[in-house]
DSSP file (Angstrom, degrees, kcal/mol; ACC not computed):
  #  RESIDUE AA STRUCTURE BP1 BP2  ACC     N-H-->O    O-->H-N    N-H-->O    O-->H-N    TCO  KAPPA ALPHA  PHI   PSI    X-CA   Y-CA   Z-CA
    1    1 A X              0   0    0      0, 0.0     0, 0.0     0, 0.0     0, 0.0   0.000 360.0 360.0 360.0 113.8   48.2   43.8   27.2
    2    2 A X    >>  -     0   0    0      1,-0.1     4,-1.7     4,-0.1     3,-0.6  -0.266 360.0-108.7 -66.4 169.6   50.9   42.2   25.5
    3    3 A X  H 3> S+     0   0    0      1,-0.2     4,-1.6     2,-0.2     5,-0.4   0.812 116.0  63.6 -81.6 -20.8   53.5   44.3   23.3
    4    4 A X  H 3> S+     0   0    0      2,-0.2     4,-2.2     3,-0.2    -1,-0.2   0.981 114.9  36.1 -52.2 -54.1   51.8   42.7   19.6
    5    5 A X  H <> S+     0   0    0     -3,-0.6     4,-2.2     2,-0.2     5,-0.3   0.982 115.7  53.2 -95.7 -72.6   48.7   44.6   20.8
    6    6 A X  H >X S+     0   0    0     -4,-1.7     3,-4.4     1,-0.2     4,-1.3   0.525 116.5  42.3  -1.1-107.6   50.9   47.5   22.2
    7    7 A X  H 3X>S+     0   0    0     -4,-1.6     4,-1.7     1,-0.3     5,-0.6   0.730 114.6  48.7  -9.7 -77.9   52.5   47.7   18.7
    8    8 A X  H 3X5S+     0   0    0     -4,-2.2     4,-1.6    -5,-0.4    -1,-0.3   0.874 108.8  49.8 -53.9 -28.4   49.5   47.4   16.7
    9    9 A X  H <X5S+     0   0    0     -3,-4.4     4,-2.4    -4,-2.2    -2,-0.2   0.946 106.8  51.3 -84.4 -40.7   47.5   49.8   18.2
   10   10 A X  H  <5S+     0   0    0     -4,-1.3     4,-0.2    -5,-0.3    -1,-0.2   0.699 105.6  53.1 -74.5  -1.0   49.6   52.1   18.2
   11   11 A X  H ><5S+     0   0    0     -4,-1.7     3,-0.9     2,-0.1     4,-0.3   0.660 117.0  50.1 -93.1 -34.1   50.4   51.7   14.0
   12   12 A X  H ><<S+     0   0    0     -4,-1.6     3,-2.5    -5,-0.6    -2,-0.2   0.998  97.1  64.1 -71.7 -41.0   46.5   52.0   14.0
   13   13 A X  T 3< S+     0   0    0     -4,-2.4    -1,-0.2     1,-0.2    -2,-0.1   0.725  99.6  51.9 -12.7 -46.5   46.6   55.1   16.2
   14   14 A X  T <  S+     0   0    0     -3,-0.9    -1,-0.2    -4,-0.2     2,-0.2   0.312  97.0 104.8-107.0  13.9   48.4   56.9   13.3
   15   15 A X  S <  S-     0   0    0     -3,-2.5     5,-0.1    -4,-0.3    -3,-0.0  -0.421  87.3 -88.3 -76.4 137.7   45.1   55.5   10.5
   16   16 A X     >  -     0   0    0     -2,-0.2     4,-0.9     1,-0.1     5,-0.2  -0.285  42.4-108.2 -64.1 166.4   42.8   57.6    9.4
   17   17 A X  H  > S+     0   0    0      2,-0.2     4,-1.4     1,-0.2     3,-0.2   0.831 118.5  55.5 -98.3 -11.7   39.8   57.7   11.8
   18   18 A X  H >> S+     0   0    0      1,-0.2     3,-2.6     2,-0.2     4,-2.1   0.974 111.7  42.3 -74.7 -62.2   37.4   55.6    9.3
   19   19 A X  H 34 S+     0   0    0      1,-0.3    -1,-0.2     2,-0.2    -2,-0.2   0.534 112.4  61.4 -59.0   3.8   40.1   52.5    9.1
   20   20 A X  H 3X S+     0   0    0     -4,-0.9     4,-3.2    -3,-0.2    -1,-0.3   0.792 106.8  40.4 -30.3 -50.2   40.4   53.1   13.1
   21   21 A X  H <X S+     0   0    0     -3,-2.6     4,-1.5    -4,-1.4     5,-0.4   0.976 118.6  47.5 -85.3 -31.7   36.8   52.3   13.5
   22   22 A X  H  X S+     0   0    0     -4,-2.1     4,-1.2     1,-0.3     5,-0.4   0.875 114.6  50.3 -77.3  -9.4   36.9   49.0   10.7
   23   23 A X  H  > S+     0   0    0     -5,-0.4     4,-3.0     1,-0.2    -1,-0.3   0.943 117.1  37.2 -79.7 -46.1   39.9   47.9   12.4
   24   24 A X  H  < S+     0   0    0     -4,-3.2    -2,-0.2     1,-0.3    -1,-0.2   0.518 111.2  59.9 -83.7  10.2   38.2   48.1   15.7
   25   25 A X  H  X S+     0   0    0     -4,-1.5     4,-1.3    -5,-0.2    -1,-0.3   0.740 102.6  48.1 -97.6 -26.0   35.3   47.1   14.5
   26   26 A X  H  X S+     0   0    0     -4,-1.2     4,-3.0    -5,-0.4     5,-0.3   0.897 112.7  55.9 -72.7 -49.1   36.7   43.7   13.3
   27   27 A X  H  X S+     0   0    0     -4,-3.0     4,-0.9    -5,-0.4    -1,-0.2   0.704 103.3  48.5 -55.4 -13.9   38.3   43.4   16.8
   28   28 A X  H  > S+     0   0    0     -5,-0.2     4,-2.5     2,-0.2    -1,-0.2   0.789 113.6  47.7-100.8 -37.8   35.5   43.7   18.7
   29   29 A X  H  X S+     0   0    0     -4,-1.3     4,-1.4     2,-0.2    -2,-0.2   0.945 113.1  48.1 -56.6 -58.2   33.7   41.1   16.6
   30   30 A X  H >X S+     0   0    0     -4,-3.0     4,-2.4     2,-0.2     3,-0.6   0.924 113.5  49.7 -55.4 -51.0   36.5   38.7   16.7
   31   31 A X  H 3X S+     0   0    0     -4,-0.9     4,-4.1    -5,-0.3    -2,-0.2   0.963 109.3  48.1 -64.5 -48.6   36.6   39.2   20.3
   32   32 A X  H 3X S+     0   0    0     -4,-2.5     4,-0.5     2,-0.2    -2,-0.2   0.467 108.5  58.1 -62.4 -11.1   33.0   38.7   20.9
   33   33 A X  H <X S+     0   0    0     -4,-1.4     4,-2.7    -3,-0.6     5,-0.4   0.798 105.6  45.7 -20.3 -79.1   33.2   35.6   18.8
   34   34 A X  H  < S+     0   0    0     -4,-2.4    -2,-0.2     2,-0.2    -3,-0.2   0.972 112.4  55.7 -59.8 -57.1   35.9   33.8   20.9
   35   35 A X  H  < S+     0   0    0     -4,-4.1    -3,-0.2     1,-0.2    -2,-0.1   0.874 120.9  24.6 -56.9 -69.3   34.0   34.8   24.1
   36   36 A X  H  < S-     0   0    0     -4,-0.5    -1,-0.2    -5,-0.2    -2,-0.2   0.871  73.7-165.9 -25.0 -80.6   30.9   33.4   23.2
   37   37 A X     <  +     0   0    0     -4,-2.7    -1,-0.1     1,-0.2    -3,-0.1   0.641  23.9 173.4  83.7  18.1   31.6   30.6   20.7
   38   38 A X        -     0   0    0     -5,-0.4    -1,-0.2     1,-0.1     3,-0.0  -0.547  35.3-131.9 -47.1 128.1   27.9   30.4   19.7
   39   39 A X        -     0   0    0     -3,-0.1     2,-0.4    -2,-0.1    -1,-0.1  -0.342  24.9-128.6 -37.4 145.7   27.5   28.1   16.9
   40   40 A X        -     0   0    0      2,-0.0     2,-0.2     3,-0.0    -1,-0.1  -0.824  36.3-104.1-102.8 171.0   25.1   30.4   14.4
   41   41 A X     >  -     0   0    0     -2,-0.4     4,-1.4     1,-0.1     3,-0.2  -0.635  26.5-116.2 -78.7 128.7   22.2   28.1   13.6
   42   42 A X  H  > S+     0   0    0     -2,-0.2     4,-0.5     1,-0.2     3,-0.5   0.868 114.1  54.5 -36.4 -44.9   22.7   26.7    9.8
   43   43 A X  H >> S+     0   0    0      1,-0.3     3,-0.9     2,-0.2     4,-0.5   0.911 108.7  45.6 -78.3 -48.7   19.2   28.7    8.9
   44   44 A X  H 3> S+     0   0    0      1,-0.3     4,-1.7    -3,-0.2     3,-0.4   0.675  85.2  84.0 -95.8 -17.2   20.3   31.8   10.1
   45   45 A X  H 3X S+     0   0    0     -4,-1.4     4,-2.0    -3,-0.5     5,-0.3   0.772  83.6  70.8 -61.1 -32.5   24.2   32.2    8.5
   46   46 A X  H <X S+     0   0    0     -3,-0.9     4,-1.7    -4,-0.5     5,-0.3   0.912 110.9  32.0 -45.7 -46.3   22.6   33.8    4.8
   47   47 A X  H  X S+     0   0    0     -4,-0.5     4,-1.0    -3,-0.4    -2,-0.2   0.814 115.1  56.6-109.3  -1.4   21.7   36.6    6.5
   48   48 A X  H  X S+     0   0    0     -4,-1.7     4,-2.7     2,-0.1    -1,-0.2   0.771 106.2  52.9 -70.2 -19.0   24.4   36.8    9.0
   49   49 A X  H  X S+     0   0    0     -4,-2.0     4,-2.9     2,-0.2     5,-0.4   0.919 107.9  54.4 -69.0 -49.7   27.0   36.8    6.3
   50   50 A X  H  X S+     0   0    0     -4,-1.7     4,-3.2    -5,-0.3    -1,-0.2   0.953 103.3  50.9 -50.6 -46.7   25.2   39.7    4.7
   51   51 A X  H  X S+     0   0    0     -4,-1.0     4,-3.2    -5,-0.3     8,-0.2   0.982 106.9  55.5 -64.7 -52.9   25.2   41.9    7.5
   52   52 A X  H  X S+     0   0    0     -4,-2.7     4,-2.1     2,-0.2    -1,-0.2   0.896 113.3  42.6 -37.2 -37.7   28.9   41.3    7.9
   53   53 A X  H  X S+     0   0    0     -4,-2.9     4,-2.6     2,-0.2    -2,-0.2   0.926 114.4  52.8 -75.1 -38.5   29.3   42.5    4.1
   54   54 A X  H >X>S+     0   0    0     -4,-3.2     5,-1.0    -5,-0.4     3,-0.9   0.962 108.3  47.0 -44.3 -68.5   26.9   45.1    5.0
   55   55 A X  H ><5S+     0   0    0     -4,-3.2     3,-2.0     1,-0.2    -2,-0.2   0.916 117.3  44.9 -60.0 -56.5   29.1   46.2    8.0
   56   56 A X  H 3<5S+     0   0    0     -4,-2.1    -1,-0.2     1,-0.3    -2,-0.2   0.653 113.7  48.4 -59.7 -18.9   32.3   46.2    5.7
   57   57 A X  H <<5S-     0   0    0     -4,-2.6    -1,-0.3    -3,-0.9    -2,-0.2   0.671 116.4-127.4 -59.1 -22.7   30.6   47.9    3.1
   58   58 A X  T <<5 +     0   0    0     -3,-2.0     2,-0.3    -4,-0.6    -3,-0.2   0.982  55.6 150.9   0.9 104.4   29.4   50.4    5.8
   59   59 A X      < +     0   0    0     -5,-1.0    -1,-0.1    -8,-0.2     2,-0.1  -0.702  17.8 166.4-114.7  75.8   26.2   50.0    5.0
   60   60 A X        -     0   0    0     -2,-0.3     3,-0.1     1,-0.1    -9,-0.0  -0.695  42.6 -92.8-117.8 155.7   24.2   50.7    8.3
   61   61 A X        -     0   0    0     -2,-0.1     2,-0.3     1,-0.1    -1,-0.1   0.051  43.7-111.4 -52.7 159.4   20.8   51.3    8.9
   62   62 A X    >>  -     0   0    0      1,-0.1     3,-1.1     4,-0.0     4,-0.9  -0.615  31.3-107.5 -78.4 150.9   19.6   55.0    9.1
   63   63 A X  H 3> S+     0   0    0      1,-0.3     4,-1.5    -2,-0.3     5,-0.3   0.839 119.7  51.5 -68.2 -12.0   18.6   56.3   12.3
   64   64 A X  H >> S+     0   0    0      2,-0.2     4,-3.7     3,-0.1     3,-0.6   0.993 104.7  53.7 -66.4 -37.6   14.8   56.2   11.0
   65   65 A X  H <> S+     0   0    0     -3,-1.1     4,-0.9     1,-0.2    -2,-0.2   0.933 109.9  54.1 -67.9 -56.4   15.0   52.8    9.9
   66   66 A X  H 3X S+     0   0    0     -4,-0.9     4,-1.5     2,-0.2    -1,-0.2   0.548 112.5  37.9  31.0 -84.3   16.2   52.4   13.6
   67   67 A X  H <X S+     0   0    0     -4,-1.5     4,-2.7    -3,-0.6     5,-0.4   0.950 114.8  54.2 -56.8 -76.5   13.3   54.0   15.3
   68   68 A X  H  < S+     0   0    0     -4,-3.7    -2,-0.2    -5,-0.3    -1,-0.2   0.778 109.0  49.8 -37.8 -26.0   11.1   52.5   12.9
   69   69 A X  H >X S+     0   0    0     -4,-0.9     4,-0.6    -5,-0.3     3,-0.6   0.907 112.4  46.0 -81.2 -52.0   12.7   49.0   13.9
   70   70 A X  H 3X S+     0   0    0     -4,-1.5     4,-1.4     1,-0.2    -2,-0.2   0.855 105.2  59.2 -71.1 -33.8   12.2   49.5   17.7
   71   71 A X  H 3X S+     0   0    0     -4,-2.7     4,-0.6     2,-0.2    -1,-0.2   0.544  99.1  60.1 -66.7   2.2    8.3   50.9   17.4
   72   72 A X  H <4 S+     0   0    0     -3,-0.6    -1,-0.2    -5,-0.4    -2,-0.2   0.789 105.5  48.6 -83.7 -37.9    7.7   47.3   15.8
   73   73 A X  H  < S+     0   0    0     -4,-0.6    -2,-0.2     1,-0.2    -3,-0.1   0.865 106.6  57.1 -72.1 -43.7    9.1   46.1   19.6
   74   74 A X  H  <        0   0    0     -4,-1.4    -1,-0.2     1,-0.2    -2,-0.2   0.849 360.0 360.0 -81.3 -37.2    6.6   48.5   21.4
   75   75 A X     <        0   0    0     -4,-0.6    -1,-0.2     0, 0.0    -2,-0.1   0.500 360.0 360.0 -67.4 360.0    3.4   46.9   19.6
């Protein structure tokens, strides 16, 4: 780990624990970005940009909508 990530995590360390999780939530995205490097398919980028505003709004489904989403998988 270099000492910029040292350093920054530990000024996030001292964040309240909801800006913990959007900070690490952008990091994990960002990282999982660069590994991949998927192009998203023009069609599909409307409704990936929304779910990114969604996730910074935290707007996330509820765990019925959840359940209800995964018995759709079982049929």
């Amino acid at each position: 780990m270099t000492k910029l990530l040292e350093k920054a995590l530990e000024a996030v360390r001292r964040l309240p624990p909801d800006s913990q999780d959007e900070i690490a939530l952008a990091m994990l995205t960002s990282a999982a970005m660069r590994e991949s490097q998927r192009k998203i398919d023009p069609a599909h980028l409307p409704a990936v940009l929304e779910g990114l505003a969604q996730a910074k709004r935290r707007q996330f489904a509820t765990d019925a909508e959840v359940e209800a989403a995964f018995r759709r998988f079982e049929q």
